[in-house]
C-alpha positions in Angstrom: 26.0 36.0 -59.9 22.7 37.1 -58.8 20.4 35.3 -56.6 16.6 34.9 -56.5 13.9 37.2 -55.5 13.4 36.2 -52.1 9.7 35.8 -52.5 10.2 33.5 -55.0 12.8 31.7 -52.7 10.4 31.8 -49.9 7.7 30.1 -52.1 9.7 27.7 -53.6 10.4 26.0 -50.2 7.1 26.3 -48.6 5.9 24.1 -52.1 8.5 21.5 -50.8 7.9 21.4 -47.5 4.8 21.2 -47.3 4.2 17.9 -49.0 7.2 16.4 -47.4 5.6 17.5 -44.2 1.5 16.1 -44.7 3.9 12.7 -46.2 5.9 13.0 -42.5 2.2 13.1 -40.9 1.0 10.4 -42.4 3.6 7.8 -41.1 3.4 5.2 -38.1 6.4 7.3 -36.1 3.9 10.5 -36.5 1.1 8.7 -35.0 2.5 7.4 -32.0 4.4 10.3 -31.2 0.8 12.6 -31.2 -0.7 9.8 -29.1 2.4 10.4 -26.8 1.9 14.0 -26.4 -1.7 13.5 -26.0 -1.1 10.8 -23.2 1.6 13.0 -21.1 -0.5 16.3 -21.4 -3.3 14.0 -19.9 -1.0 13.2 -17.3 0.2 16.3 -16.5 -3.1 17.1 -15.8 -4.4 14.6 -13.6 -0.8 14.6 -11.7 -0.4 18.0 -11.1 -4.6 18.5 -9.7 -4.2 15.5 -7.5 -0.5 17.3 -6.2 -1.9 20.7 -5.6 -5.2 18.9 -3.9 -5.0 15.7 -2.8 -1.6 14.3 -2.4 -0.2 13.1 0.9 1.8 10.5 2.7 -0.6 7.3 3.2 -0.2 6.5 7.2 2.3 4.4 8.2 1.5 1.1 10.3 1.0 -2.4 10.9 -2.6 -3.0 9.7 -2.9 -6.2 11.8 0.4 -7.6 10.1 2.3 -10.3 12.1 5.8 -9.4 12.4 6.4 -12.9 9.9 4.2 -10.8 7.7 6.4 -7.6 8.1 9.6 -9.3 7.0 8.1 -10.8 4.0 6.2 -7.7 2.8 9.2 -5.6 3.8 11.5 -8.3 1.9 9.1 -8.0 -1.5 9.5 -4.4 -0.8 13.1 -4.5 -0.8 13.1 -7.2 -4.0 10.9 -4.6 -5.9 13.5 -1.8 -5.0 16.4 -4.2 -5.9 14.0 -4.8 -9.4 13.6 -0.9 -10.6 17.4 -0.4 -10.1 18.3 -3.5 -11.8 15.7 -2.3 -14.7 16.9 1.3 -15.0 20.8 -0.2 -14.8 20.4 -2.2 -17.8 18.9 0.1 -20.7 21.7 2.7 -19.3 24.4 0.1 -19.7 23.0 -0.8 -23.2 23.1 3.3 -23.9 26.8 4.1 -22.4 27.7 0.6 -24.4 26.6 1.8 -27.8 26.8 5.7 -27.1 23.3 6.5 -28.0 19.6 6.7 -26.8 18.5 2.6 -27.0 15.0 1.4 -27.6 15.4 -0.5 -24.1 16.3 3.0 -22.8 13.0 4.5 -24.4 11.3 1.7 -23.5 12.4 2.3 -19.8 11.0 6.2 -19.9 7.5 5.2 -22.1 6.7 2.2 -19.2 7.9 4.4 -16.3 5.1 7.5 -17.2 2.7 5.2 -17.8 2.3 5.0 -14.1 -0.4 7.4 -13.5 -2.9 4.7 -15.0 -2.7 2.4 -12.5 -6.0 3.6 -10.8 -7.7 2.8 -14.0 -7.6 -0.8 -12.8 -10.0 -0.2 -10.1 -11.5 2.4 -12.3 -15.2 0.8 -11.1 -14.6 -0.8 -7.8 -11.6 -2.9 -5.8 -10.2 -5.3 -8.6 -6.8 -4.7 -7.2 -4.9 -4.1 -4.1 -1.8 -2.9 -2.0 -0.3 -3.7 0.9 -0.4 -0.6 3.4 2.3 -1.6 5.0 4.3 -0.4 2.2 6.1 3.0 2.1 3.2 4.6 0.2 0.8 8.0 -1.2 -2.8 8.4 -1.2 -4.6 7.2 -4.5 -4.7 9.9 -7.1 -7.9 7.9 -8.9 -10.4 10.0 -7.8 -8.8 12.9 -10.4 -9.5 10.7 -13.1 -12.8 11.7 -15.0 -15.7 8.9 -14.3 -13.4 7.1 -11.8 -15.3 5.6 -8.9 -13.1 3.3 -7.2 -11.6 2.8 -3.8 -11.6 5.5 -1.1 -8.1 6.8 -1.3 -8.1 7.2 2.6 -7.8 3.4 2.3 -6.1 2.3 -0.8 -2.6 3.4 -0.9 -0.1 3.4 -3.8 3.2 2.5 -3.0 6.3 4.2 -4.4 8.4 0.9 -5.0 5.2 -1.2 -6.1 3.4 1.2 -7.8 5.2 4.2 -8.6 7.9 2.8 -9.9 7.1 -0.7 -10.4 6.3 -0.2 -14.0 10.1 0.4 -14.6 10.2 -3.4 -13.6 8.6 -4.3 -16.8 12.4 -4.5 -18.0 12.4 -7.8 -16.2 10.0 -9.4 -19.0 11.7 -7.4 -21.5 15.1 -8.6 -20.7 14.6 -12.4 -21.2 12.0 -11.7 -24.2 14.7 -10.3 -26.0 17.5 -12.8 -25.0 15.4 -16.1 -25.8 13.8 -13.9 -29.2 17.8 -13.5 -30.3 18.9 -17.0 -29.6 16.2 -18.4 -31.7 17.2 -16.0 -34.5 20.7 -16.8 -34.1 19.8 -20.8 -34.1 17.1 -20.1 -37.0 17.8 -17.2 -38.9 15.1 -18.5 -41.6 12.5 -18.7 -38.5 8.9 -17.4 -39.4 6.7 -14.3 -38.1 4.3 -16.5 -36.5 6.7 -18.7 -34.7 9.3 -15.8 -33.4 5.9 -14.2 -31.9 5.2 -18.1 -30.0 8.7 -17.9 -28.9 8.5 -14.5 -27.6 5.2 -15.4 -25.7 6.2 -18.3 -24.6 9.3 -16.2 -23.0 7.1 -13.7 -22.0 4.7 -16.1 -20.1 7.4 -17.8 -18.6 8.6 -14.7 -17.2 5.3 -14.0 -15.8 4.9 -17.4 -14.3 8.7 -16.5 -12.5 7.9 -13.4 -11.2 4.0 -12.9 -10.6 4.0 -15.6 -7.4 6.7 -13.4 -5.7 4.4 -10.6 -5.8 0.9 -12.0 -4.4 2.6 -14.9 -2.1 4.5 -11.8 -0.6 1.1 -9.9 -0.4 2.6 -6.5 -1.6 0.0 -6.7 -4.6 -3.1 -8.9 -4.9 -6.0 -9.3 -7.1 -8.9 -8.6 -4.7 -11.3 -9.1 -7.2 -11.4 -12.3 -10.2 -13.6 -14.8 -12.3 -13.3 -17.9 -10.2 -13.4 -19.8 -13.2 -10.5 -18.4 -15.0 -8.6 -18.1 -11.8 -6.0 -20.1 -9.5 -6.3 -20.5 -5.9 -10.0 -18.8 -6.8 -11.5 -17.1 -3.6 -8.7 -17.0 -1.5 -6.2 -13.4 -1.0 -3.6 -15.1 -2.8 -5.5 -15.9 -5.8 -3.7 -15.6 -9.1 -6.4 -15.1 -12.6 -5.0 -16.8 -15.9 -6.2 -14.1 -17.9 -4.4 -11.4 -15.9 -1.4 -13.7 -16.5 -1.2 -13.6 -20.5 -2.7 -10.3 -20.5 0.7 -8.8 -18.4 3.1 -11.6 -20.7 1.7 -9.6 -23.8 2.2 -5.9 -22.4 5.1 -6.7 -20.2 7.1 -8.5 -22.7 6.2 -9.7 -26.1 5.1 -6.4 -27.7 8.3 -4.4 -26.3 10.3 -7.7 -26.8 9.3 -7.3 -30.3 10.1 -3.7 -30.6 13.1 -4.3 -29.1 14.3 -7.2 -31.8 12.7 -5.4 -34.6 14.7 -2.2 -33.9 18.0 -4.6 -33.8 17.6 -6.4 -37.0 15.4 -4.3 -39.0 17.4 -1.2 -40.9 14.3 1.3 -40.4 13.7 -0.1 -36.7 10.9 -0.6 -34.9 7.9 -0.5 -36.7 6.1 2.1 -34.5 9.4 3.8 -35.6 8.4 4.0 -39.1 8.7 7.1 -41.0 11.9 8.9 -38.6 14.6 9.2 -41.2 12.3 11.9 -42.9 12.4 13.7 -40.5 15.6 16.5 -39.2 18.4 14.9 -37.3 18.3 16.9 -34.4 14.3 16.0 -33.8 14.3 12.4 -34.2 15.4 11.6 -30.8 12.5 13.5 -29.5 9.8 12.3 -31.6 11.0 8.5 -31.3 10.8 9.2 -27.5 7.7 10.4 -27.6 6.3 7.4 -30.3 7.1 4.9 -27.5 6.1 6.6 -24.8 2.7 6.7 -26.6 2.9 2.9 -27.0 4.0 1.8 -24.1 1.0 4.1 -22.6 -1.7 3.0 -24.6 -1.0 -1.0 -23.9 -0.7 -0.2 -20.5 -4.3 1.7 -20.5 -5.5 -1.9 -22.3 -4.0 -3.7 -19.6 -5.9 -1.8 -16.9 -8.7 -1.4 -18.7 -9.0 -5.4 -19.5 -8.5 -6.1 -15.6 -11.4 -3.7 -14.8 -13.7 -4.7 -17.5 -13.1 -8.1 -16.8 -13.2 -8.1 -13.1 -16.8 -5.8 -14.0 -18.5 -8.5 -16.1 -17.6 -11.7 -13.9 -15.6 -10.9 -11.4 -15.9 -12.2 -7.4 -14.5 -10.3 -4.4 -12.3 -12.4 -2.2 -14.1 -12.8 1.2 -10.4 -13.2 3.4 -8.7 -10.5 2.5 -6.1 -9.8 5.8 -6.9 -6.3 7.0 -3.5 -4.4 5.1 -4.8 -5.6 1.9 -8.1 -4.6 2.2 
């Protein structure tokens, strides 16, 4: 028994690769996973110009803080630290638990890069603020091309509120998910539009838990808002509506969704689309690098809606205390 020429063999596969491959690259999971690599090589970027240029401890101190206002901003501090552990513990109990790389898992790494867009918020001027009483670097916005924000001599970013504090987005995940598979369980006949309401409405609630802690505490504020669209309007504590739904959606009805779709759905998430084309050993990666691109690019919206927003209508608050300024 003979076997083919190996040009022939050689030409044979290239013709059926090639249109399995342009298929492959046509497919949601191809998509997200180029907008992923696009979004980290960004970041690598920006990261690695502000570390070899500008980054540096931001001073430590009191910043007029009354020592009532240390323990609470050092007890939000410790809440957040308490939060990011809690939401890195639970997508790698779901992974041990089913002995594989979870969506909640990719979910955690995809929210947890997207970190380096914070600045984009006060991409145009203050619209946001931490406390710098907070164990925290300089602001790396200046690296990012346009930005004109804050001076980063005065606007810290925090490693528990701001480094990591994306991580935390697990918190909105978490009961998302929980409410979204009770109602299935309850309903299995329920429709599209009505298990996105329910995931909202889980979502908001969320929000409406855990976004008081966060400005009451004054470890992050919104120094900027549309009195009309916002509570306690004008005062450091104010809280805008719009900011409210806006975090419910990124936070935790879109991965919430993911999330329930990659449970109950045989092909998975829908960003996921298209992975069982491709070789074992690379789907990990690429479905990695799909959510990272997702969880990126809302992110970018959210920041970019709070800046835009806060451009268009938006009203400094005139009593901001001086470590939030």
């Amino acid at each position: 028994m003979t076997s083919a020429p190996s040009g022939r063999t050689a030409g044979t596969a290239t013709e059926d690769t090639a249109p399995a491959a342009r298929q492959w690259l046509r497919t949601p999971v191809a998509a997200w996973a180029v907008i992923g690599a696009l979004f980290l090589t960004a970041e690598a970027l920006v990261m690695s110009r502000w570390a070899i240029t500008g980054a540096r401890w931001f001073p430590s101190g009191a910043y007029g803080l009354s020592p009532a206002g240390k323990l609470t901003v050092g007890a939000f501090q410790a809440l957040s630290i308490a939060g990011v552990l809690f939401s890195i513990a639970w997508p790698l109990w779901l992974c041990m638990k089913r002995r594989s790389l979870t969506i909640e898992a990719r979910l955690l790494v995809g929210y947890l890069s997207a970190f380096w867009l914070m600045p984009v918020v006060n991409y145009s001027g203050q619209v946001a603020s931490y406390s710098k009483y907070l164990i925290a670097t300089t602001d790396w916005g200046p690296f990012l091309p346009g930005w004109h924000g804050p001076n980063p001599d005065t606007h810290p970013v925090p490693l528990f509120v701001g480094w990591f504090a994306l991580a935390e987005a697990m918190l909105w995940v978490l009961p998302t998910v929980w409410v979204l598979e009770t109602a299935v369980r309850r309903r299995p006949n329920l429709s599209g539009p009505r298990l996105v309401l329910t995931g909202f409405s889980a979502a908001m609630a969320a929000e409406l838990a855990l976004e008081p802690i966060m400005v009451f505490s004054g470890g992050y504020i919104y120094a900027s808002a549309v009195p009309a669209l916002t509570l306690f309007a004008g005062h450091w504590y104010q809280i805008p509506v719009y900011a409210t739904v806006i975090a419910s959606l990124v936070y935790g009805l879109i991965p919430g969704l993911m999330c329930h779709y990659d449970h109950h759905h045989p092909q998975g998430a829908p960003i996921l689309r298209g992975l069982q084309t491709l070789p074992r050993r690379a789907r990990p990666w690429v479905a990695t690098l799909s959510v990272i691109g997702m969880a990126q690019l809302t992110f970018l919206g959210l920041a970019l809606s709070y800046a835009v927003i806060s451009a268009l209508g938006g009203v400094s608050s005139p009593d901001l205390p001086a470590h939030l300024r």
